[in-house]
N, C-alpha and C positions, 0 to 999 in steps of 0.2 A: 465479622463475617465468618460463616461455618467454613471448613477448609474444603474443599472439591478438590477432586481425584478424577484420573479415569478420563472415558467418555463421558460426555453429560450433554445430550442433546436437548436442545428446543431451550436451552440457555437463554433466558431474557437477555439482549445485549448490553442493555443499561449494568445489568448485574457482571456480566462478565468484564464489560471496562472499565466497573470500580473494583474488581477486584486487585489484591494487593502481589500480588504474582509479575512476571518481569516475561514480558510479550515482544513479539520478532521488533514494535515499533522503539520499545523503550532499549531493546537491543541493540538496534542502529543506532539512536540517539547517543548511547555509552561508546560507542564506537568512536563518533565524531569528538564526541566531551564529556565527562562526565559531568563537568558545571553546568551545559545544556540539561541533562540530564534532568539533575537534581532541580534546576530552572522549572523545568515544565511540570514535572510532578507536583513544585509547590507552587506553580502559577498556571492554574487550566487554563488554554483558548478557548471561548466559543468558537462552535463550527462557526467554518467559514461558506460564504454562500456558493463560492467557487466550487466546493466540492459537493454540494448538495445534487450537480445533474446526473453525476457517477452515481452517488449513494442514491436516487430513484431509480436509474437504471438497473443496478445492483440488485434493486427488491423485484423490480417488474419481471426481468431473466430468469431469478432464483425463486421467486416468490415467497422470498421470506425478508425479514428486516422489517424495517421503517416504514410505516405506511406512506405515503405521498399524499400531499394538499396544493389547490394551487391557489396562487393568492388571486382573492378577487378582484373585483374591477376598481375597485375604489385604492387599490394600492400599487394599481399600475400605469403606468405613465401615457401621456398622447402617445409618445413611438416605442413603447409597448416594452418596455424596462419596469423592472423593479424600482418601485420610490425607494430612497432614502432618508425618507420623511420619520419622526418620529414615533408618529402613530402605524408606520410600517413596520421598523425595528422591531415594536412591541409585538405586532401581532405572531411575526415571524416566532419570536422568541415563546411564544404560549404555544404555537402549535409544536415547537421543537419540545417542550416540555410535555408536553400531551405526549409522545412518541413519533408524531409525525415530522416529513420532509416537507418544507414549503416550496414549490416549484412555481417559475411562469407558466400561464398559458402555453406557449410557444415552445418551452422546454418539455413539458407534457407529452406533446408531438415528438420532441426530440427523442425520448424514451421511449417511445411506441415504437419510433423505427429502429430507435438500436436494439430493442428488444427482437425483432422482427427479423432484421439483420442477424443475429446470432444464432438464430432459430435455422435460419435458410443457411447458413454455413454445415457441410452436413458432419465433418467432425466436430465442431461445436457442440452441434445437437445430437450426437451420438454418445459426450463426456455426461451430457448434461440430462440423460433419458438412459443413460447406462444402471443395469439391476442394483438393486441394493445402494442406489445413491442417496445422502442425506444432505440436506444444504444446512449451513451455521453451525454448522457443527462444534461445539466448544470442548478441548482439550486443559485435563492439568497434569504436570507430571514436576516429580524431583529429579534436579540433571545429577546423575550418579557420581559425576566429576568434580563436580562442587558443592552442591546441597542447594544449588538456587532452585526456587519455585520457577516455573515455567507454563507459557500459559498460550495456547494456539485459537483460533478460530475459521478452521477451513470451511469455505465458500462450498464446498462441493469436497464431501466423502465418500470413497469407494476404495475400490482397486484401484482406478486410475484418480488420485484426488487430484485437488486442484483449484485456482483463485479466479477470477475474476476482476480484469480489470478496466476501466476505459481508459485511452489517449487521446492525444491529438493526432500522433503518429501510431499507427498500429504495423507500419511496416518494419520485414527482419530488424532491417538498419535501424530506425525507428526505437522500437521499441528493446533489441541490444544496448542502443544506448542507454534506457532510460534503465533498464537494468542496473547497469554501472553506476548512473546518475542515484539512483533511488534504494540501492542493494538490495532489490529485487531475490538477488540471489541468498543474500543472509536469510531472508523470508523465509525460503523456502528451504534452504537447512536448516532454521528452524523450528519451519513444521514438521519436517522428517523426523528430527532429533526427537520432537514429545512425540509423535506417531512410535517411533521407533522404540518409547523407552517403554509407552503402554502396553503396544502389541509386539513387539519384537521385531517386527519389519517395517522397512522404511518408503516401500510401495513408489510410484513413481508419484509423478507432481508436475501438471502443464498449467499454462495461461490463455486463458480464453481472454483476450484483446479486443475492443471493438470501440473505432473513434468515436467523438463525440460530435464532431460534423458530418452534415452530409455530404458524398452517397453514404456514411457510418459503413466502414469497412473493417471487417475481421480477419485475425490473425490468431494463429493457434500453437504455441510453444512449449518446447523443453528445453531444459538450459542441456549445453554441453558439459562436457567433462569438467572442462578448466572453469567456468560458472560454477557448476555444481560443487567443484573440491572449497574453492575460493566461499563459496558460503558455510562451507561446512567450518570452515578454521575459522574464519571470524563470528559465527555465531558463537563456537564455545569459547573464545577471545572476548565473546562481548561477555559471557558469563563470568570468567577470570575476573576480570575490568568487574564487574558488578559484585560478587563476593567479597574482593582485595576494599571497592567504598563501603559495604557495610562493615566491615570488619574493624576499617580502620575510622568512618565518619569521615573518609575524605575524599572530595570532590573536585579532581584539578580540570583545569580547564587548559590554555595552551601553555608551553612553557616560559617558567618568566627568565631563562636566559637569552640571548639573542644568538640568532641561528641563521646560521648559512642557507641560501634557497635557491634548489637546483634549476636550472630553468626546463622545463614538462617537453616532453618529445615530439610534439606536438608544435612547441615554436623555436625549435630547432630545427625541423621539418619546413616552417614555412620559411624560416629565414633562409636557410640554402637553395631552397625554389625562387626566390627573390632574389638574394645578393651572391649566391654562388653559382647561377647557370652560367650554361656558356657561350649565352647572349645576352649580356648587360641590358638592364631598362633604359631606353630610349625615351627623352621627354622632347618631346616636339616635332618637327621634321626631320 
């Protein structure tokens, strides 16, 4: 594959995810393991269907990506589910190949209103209709620190860039967590980091949120400080980790000595709500 540099917009995405460059996804993965890691690189998933109503949504909002199809009548069930019949699998699998998203009927609607929904949010629609915006936008850049290839795909380019995402929870709490759960925040340090190394500025970066159920409710974010620092050290953390296995060809996964485990603050918290107030639990009368 030729090497890319730079901006390179309207990026075919098939081409951009086989490209061999190390992206905010495979960043977290090295994070977590790098046996993970090296796992998925030599054993792809097909998509899964679960993610399919996002990635329509995705394209419908932005109007770019994956076209959308929905599956016809003949491969959808009396109560109006997707078979899992054979001759569904397949069809599914041709039109993923073609470029397309296979979507329900019913999910179709689904997309129309979160599309609709983000639209009538009016900072949404003011990120997302702001001058000079480009959506898919595909970055390559050399991290200065280590020599890793590095490789972005912002949802939405501008001054104010920025991703796109659906939940279940779109609220602060919500979608905070999922931050934490999902490092959210590496993501977006580093986009920053390849923005930053092409143009020199690292511009801001919000998240356009909107569930996946109805009433399909949005949310509109910037991480704080302590978000924002925290992605920044683990993104070039994940690079470290990524440079240290090519260098060496080694891929550890957790440690094989046996290791003391703190218990998370969290149920140290519930236990003293439980067994240390200063009304004992009462069972009975």
């Amino acid at each position: 594959m030729s090497k890319l540099a730079g901006i390179v917009p309207d990026l075919d995405e098939a081409i951009y995810h086989a490209h061999p460059s190390l992206s905010s996804t495979g960043a977290r993965q090295l994070l977590d393991s790098p046996a993970k890691f090296r796992w998925a690189q030599t054993h792809p998933k097909p998509p899964k269907q679960a993610f399919d109503l996002g990635s329509a949504a995705h394209t419908k909002i932005l109007g770019a990506g994956s076209g959308v199809i929905a599956y016809p009548a003949e491969h959808i069930t009396a109560g109006g589910n997707v078979s899992t019949k054979a001759a569904t699998v397949a069809w599914a699998a041709e039109q993923r190949q073609a470029g397309l998203i296979p979507v329900s009927p019913h999910e179709i609607d689904a997309v129309d209103a979160m599309a609709e929904s983000v639209l009538a949010h009016p900072v949404a629609r003011r990120l997302l209709e702001q001058k000079d915006n480009q959506r898919e936008v595909s970055m390559f850049a050399t991290c200065p620190d280590t020599g890793v290839e590095m490789r972005a795909r912002f949802d939405l380019h501008a001054a104010d860039s920025g991703d796109l995402k659906s939940a279940r929870d779109a609220s602060p709490k919500g979608f905070a967590k999922a931050v934490a759960q999902h490092g959210y925040n590496v993501q977006q340090g580093w986009y920053q980091d390849v923005r930053e190394i092409i143009t020199g500025e690292r511009g801001t970066f919000t998240f356009i949120v909107v569930e996946s159920t109805a009433p399909y409710l949005v949310g509109v974010y910037q991480l704080d400080y302590s978000f924002e620092d925290m992605g920044k050290v683990k993104a070039l953390a994940a690079r470290n980790i990524y440079q240290q296995c090519l260098e060496h060809d080694v891929w550890p996964g957790y440690s094989s000595d046996t290791q003391t485990l703190q218990a998370p603050q969290y149920a140290i918290y519930d236990y003293m709500d439980e067994f240390e107030a200063d009304e004992p639990m009462k069972v009975g009368n």
